[in-house]
PDB file as gemmi writes it, atoms N, CA and C in Angstrom:
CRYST1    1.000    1.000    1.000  90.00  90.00  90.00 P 1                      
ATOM      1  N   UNK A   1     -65.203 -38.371  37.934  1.00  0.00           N  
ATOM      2  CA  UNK A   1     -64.296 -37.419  38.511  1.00  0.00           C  
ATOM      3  C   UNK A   1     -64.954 -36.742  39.731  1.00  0.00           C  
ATOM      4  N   UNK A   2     -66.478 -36.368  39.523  1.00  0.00           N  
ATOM      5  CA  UNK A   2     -67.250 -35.480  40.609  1.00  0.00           C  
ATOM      6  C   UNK A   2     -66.933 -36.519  41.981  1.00  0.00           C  
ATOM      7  N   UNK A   3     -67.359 -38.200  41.649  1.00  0.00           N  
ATOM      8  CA  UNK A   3     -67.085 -39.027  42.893  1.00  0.00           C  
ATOM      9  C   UNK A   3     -65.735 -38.760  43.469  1.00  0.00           C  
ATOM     10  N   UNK A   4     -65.091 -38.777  42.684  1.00  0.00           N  
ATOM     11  CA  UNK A   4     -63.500 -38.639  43.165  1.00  0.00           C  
ATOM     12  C   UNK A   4     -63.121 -38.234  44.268  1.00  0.00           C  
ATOM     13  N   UNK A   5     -63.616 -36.506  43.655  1.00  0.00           N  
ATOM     14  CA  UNK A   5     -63.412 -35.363  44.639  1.00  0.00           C  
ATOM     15  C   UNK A   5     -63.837 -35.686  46.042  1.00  0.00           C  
ATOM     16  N   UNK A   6     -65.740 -35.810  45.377  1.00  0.00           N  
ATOM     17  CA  UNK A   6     -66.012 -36.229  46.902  1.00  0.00           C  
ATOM     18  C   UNK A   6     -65.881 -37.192  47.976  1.00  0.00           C  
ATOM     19  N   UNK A   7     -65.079 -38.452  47.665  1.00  0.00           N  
ATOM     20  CA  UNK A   7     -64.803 -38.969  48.698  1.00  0.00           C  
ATOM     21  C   UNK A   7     -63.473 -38.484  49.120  1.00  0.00           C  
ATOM     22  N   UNK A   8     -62.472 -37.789  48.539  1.00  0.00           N  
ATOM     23  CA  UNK A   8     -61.377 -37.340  49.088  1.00  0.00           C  
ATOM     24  C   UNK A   8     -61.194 -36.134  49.289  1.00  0.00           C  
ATOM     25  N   UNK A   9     -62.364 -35.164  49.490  1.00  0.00           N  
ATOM     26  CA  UNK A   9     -62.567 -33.978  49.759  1.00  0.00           C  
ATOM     27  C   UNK A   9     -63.705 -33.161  50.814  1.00  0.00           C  
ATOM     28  N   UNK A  10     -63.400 -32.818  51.421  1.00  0.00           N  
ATOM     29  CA  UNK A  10     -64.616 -32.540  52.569  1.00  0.00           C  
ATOM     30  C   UNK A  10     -64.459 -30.573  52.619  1.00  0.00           C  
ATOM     31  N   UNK A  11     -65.527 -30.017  52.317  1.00  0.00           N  
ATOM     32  CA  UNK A  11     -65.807 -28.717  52.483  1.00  0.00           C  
ATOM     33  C   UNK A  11     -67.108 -28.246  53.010  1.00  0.00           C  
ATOM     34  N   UNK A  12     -66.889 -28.047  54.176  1.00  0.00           N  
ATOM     35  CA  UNK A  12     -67.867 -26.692  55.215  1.00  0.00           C  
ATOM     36  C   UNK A  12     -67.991 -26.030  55.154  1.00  0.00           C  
ATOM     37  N   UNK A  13     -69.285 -25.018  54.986  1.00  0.00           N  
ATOM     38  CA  UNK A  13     -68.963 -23.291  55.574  1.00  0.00           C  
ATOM     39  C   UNK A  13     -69.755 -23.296  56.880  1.00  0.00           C  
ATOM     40  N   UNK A  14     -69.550 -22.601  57.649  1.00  0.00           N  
ATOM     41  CA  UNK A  14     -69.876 -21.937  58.667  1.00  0.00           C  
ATOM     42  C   UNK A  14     -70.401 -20.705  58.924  1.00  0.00           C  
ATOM     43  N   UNK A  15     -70.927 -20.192  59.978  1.00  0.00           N  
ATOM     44  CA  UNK A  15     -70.639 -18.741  60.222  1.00  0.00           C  
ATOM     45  C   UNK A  15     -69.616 -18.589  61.347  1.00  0.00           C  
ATOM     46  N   UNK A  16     -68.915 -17.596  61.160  1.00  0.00           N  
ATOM     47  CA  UNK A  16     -67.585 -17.059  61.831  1.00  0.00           C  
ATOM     48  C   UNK A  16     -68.130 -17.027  63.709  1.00  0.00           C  
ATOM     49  N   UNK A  17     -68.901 -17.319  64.187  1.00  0.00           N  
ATOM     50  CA  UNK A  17     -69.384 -17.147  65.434  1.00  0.00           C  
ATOM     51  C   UNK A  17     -69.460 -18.478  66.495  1.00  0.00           C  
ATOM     52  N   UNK A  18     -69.883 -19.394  65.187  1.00  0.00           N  
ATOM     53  CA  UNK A  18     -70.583 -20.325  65.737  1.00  0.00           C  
ATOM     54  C   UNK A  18     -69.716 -21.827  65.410  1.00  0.00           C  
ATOM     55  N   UNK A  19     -70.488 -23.251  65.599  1.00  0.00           N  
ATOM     56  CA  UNK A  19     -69.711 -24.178  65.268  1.00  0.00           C  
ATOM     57  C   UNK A  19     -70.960 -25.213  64.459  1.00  0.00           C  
ATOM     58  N   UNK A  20     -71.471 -25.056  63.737  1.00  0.00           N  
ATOM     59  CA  UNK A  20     -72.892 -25.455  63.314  1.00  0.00           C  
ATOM     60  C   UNK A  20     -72.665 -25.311  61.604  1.00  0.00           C  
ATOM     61  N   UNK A  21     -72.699 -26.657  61.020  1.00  0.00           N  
ATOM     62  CA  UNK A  21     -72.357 -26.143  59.480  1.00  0.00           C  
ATOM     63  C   UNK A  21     -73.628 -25.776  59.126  1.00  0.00           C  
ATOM     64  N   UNK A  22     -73.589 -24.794  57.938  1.00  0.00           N  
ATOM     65  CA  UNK A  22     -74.779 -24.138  57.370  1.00  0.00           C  
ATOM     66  C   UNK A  22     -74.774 -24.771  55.777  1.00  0.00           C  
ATOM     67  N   UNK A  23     -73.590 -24.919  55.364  1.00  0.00           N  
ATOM     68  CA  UNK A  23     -73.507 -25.516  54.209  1.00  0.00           C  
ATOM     69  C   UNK A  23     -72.526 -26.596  54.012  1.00  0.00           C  
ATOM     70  N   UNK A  24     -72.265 -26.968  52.819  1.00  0.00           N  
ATOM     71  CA  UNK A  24     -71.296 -28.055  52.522  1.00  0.00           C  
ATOM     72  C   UNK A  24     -71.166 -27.966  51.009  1.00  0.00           C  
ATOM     73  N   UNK A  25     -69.935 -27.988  50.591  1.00  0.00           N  
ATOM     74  CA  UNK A  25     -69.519 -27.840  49.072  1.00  0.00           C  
ATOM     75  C   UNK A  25     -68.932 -29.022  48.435  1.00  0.00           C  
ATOM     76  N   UNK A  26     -69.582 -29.640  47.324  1.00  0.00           N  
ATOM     77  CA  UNK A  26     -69.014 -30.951  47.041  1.00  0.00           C  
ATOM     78  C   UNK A  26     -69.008 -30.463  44.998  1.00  0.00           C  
ATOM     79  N   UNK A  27     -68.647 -31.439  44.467  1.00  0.00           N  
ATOM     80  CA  UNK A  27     -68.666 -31.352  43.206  1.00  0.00           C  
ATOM     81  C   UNK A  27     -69.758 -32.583  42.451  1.00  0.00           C  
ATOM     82  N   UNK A  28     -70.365 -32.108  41.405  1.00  0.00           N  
ATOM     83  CA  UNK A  28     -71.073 -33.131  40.595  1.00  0.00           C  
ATOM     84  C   UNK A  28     -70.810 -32.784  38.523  1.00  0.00           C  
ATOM     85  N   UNK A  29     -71.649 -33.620  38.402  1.00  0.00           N  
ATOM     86  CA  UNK A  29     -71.106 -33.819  36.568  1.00  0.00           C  
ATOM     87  C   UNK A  29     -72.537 -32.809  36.466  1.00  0.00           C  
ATOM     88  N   UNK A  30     -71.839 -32.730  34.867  1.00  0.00           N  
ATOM     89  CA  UNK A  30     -72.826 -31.676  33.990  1.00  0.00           C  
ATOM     90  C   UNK A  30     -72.496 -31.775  32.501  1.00  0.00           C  
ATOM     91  N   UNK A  31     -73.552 -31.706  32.024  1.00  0.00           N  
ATOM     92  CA  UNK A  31     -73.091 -32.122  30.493  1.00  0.00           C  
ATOM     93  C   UNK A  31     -73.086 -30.546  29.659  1.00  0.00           C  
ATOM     94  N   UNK A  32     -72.050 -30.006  29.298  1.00  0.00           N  
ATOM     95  CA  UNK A  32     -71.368 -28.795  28.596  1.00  0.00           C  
ATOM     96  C   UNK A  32     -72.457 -29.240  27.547  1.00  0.00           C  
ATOM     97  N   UNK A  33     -73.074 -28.349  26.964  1.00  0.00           N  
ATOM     98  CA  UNK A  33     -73.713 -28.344  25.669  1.00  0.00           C  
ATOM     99  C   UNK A  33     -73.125 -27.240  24.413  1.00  0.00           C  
ATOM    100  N   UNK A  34     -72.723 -27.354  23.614  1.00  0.00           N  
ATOM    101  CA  UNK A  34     -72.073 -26.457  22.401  1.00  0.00           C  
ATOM    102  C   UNK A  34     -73.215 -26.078  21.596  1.00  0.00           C  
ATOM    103  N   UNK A  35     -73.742 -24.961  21.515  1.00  0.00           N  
ATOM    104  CA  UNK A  35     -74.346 -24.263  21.405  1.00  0.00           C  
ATOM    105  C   UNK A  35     -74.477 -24.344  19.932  1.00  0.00           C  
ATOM    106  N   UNK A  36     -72.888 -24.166  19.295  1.00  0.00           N  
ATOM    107  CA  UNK A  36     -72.818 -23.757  18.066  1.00  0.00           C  
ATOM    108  C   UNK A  36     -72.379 -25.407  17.158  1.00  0.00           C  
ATOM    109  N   UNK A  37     -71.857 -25.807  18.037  1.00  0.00           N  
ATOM    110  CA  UNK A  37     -71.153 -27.391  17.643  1.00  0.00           C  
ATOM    111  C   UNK A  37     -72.065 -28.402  18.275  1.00  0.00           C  
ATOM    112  N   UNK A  38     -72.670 -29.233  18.219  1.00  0.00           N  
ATOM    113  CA  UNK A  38     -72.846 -30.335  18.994  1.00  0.00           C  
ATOM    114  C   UNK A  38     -71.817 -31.231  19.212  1.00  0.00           C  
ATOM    115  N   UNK A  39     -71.038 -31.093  18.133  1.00  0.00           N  
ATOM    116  CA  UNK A  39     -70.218 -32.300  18.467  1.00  0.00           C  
ATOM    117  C   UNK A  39     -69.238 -32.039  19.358  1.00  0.00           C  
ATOM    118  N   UNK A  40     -69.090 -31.054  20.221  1.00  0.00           N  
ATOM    119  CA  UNK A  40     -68.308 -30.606  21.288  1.00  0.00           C  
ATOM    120  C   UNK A  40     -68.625 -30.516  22.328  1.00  0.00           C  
ATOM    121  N   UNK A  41     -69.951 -31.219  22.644  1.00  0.00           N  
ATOM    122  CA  UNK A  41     -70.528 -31.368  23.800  1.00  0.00           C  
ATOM    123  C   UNK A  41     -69.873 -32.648  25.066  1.00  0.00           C  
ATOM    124  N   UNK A  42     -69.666 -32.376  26.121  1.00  0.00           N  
ATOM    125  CA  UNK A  42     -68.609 -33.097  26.715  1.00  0.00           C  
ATOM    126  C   UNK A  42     -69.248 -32.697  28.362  1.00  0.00           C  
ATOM    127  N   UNK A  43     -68.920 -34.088  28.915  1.00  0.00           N  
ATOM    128  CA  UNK A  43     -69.385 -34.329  30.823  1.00  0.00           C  
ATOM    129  C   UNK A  43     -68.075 -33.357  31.520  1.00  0.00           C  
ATOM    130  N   UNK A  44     -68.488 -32.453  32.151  1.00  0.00           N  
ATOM    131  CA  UNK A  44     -67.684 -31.585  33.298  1.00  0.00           C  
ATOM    132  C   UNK A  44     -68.078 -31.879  34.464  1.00  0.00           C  
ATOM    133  N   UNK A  45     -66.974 -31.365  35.404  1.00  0.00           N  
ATOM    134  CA  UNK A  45     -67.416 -31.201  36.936  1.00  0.00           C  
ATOM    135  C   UNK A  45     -67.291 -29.931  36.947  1.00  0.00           C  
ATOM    136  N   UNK A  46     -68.432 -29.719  38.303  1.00  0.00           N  
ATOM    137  CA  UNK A  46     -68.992 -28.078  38.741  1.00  0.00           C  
ATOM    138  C   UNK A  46     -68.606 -28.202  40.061  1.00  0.00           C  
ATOM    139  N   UNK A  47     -68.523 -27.853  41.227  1.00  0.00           N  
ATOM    140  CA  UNK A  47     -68.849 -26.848  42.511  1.00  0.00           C  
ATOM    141  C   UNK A  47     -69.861 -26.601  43.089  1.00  0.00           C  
ATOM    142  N   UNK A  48     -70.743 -27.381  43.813  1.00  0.00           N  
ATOM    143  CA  UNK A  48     -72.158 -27.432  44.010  1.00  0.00           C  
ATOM    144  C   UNK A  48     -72.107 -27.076  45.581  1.00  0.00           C  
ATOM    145  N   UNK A  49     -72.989 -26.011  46.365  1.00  0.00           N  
ATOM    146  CA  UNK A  49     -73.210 -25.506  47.273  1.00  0.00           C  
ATOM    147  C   UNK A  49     -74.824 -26.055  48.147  1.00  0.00           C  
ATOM    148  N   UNK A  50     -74.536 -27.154  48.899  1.00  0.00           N  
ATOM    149  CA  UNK A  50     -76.087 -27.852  49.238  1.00  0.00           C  
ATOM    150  C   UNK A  50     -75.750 -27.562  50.956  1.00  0.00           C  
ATOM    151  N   UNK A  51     -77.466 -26.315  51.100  1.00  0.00           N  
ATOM    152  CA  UNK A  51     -77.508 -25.805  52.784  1.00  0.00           C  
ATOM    153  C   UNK A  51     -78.274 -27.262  53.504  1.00  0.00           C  
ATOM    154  N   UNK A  52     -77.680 -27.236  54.818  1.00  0.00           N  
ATOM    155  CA  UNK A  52     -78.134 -27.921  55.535  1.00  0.00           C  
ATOM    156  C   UNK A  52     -79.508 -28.034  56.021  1.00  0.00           C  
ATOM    157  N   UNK A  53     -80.089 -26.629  56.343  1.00  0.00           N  
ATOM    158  CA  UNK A  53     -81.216 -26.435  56.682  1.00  0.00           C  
ATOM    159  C   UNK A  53     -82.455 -26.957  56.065  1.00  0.00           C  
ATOM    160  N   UNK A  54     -82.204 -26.860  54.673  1.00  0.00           N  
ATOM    161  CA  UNK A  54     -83.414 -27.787  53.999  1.00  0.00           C  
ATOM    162  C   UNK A  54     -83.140 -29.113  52.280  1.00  0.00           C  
ATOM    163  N   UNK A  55     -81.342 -28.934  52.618  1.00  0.00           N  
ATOM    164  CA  UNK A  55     -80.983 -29.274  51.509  1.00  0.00           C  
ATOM    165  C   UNK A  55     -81.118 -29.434  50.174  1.00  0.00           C  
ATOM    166  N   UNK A  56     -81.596 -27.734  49.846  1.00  0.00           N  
ATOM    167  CA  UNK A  56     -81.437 -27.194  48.849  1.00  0.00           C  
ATOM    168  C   UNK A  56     -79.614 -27.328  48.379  1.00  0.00           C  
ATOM    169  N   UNK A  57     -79.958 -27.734  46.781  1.00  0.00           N  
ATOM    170  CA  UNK A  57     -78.345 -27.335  46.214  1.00  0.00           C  
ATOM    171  C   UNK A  57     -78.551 -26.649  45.019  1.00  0.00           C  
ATOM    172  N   UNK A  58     -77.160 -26.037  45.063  1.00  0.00           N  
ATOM    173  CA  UNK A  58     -77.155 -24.981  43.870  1.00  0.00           C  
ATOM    174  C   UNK A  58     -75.985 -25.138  43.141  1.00  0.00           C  
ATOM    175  N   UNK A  59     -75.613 -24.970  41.693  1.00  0.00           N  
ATOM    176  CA  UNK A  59     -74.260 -24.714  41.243  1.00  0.00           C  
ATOM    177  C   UNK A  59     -73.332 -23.333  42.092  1.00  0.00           C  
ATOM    178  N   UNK A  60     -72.314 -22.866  42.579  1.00  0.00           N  
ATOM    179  CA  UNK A  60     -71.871 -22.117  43.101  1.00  0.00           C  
ATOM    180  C   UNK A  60     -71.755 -20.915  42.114  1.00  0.00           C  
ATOM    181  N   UNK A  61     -71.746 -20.988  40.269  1.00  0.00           N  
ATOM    182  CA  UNK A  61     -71.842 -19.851  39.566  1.00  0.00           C  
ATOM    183  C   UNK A  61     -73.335 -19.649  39.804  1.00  0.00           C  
ATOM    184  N   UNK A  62     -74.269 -20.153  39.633  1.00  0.00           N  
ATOM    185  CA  UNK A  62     -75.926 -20.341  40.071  1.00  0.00           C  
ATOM    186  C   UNK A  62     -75.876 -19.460  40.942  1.00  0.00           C  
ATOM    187  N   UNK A  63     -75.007 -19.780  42.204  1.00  0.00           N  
ATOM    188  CA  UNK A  63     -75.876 -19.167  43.197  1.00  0.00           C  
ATOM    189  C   UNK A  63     -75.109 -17.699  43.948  1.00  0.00           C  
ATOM    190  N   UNK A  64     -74.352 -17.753  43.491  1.00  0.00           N  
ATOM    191  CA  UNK A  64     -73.041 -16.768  43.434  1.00  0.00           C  
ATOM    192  C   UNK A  64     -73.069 -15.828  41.913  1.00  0.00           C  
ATOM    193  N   UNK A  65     -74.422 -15.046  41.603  1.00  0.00           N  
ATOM    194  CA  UNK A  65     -74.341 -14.092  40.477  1.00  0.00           C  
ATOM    195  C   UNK A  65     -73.801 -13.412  40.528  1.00  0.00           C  
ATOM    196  N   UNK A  66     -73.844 -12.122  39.600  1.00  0.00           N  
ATOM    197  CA  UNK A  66     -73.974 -10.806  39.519  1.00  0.00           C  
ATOM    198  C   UNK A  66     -74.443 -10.153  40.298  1.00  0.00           C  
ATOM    199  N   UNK A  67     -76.163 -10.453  39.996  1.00  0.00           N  
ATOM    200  CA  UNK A  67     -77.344  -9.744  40.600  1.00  0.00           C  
ATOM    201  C   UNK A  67     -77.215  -9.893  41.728  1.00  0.00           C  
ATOM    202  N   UNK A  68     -77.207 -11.088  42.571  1.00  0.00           N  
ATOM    203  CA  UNK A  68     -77.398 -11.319  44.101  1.00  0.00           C  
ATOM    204  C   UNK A  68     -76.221 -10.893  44.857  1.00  0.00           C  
ATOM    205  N   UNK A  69     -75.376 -10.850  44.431  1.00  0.00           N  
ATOM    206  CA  UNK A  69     -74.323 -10.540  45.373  1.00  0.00           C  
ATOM    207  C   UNK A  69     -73.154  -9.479  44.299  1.00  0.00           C  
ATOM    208  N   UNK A  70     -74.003  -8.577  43.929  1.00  0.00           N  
ATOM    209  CA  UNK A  70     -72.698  -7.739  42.951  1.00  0.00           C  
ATOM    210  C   UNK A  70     -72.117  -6.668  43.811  1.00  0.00           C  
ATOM    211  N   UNK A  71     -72.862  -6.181  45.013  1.00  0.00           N  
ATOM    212  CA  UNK A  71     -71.557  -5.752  45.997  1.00  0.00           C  
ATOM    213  C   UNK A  71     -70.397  -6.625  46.434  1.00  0.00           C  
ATOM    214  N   UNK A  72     -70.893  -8.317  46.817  1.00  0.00           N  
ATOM    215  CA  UNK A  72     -69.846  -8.431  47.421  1.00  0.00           C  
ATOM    216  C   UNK A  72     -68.955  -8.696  46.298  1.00  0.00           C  
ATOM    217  N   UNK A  73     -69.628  -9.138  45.011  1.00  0.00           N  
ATOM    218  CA  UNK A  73     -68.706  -9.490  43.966  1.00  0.00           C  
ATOM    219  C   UNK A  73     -67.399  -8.148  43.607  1.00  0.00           C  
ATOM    220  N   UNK A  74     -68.090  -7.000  43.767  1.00  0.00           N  
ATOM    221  CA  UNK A  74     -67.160  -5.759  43.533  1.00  0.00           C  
ATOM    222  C   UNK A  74     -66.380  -5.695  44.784  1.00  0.00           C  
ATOM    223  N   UNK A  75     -66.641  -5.796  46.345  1.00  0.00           N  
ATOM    224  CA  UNK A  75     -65.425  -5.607  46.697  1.00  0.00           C  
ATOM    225  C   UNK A  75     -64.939  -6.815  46.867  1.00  0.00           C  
ATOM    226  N   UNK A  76     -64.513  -8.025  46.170  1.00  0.00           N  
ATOM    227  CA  UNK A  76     -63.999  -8.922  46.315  1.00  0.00           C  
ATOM    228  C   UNK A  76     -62.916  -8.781  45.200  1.00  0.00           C  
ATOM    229  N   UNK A  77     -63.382  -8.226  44.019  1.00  0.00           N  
ATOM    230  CA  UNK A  77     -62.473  -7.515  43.146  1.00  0.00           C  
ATOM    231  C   UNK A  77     -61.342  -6.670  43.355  1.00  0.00           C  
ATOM    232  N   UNK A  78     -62.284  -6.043  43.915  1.00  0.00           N  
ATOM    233  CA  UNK A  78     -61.330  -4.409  44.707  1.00  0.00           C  
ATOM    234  C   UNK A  78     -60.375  -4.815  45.565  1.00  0.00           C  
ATOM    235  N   UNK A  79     -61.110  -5.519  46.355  1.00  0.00           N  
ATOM    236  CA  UNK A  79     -59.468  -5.881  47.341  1.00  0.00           C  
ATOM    237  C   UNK A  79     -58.470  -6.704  46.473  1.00  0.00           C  
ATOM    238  N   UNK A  80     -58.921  -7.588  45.647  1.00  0.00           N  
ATOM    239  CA  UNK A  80     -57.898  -8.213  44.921  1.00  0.00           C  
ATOM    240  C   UNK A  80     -57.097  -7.401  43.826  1.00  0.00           C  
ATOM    241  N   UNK A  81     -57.737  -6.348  43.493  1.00  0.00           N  
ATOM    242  CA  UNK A  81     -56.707  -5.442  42.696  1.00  0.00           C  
ATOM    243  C   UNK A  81     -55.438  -4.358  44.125  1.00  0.00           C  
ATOM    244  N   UNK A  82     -56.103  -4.413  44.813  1.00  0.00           N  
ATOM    245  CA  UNK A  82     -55.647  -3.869  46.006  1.00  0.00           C  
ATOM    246  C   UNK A  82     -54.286  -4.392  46.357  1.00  0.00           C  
ATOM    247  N   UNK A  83     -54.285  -5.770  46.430  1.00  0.00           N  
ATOM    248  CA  UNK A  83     -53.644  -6.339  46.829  1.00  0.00           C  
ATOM    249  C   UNK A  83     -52.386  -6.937  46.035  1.00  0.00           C  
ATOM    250  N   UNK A  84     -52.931  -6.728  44.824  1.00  0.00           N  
ATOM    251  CA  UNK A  84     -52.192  -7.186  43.500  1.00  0.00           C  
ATOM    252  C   UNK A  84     -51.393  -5.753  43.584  1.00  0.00           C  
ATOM    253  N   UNK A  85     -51.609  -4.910  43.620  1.00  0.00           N  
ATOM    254  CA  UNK A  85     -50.646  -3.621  43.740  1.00  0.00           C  
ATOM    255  C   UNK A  85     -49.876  -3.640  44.673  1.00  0.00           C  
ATOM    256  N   UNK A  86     -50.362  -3.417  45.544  1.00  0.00           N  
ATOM    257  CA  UNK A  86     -49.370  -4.023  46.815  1.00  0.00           C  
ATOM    258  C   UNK A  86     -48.384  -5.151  47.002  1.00  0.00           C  
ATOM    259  N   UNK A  87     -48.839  -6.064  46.366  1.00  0.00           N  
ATOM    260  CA  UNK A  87     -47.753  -7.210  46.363  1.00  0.00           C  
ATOM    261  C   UNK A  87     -46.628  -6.885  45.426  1.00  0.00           C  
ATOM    262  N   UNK A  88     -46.797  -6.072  44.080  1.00  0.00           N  
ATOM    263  CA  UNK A  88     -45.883  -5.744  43.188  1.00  0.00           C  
ATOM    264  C   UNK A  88     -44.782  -5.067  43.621  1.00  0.00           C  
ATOM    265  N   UNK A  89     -44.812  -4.265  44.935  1.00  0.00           N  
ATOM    266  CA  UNK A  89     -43.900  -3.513  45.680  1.00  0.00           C  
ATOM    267  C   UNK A  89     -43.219  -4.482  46.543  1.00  0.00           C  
ATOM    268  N   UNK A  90     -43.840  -5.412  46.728  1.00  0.00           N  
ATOM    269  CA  UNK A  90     -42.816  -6.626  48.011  1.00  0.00           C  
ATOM    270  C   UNK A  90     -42.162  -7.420  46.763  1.00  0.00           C  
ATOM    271  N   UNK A  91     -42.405  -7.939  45.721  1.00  0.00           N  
ATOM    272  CA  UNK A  91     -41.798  -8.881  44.761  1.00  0.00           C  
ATOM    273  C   UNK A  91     -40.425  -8.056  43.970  1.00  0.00           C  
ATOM    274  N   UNK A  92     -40.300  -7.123  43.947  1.00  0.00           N  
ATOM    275  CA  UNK A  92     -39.419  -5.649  43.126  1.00  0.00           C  
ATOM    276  C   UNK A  92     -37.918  -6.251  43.569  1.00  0.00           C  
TER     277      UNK A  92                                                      
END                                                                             
């Protein structure tokens, strides 16, 4: 499934300034482990974030915490509750 994606899927990031990719987002497999069950252990696809600069990759929950980014994680929240209020007044 991870191949799938990636040959029929192409994702860049950038910075907003420039025209130079910094990253690239593709998907790969991972084997779910059941903690409590083994026998529920089963192959997923993830969201993998690999920078150009030295092609380091990361899972995108990996690299996208709490800790490292829990400002932007809170106002990414905030505006989305923001907005969720706001939209409830255009849908009425």
């Amino acid at each position: 499934m991870a191949a799938a994606y990636n040959k029929y899927n192409t994702a860049e990031l950038y910075y907003t300034d420039g025209d130079n990719v910094i990253a690239n987002l593709s998907m790969q497999s991972y084997l779910y482990e059941d903690t409590y069950n083994p026998e529920y252990n089963y192959y997923d696809v993830e969201p993998i974030i690999t920078f150009v600069s030295d092609e380091s990759s990361f899972s995108i929950e990996s690299y996208f915490d709490d800790i490292s980014f829990n400002d932007l994680i809170n106002s990414a929240e905030d505006l989305t509750e923001a907005y969720k209020d706001y939209l409830q007044y255009l849908v009425e």
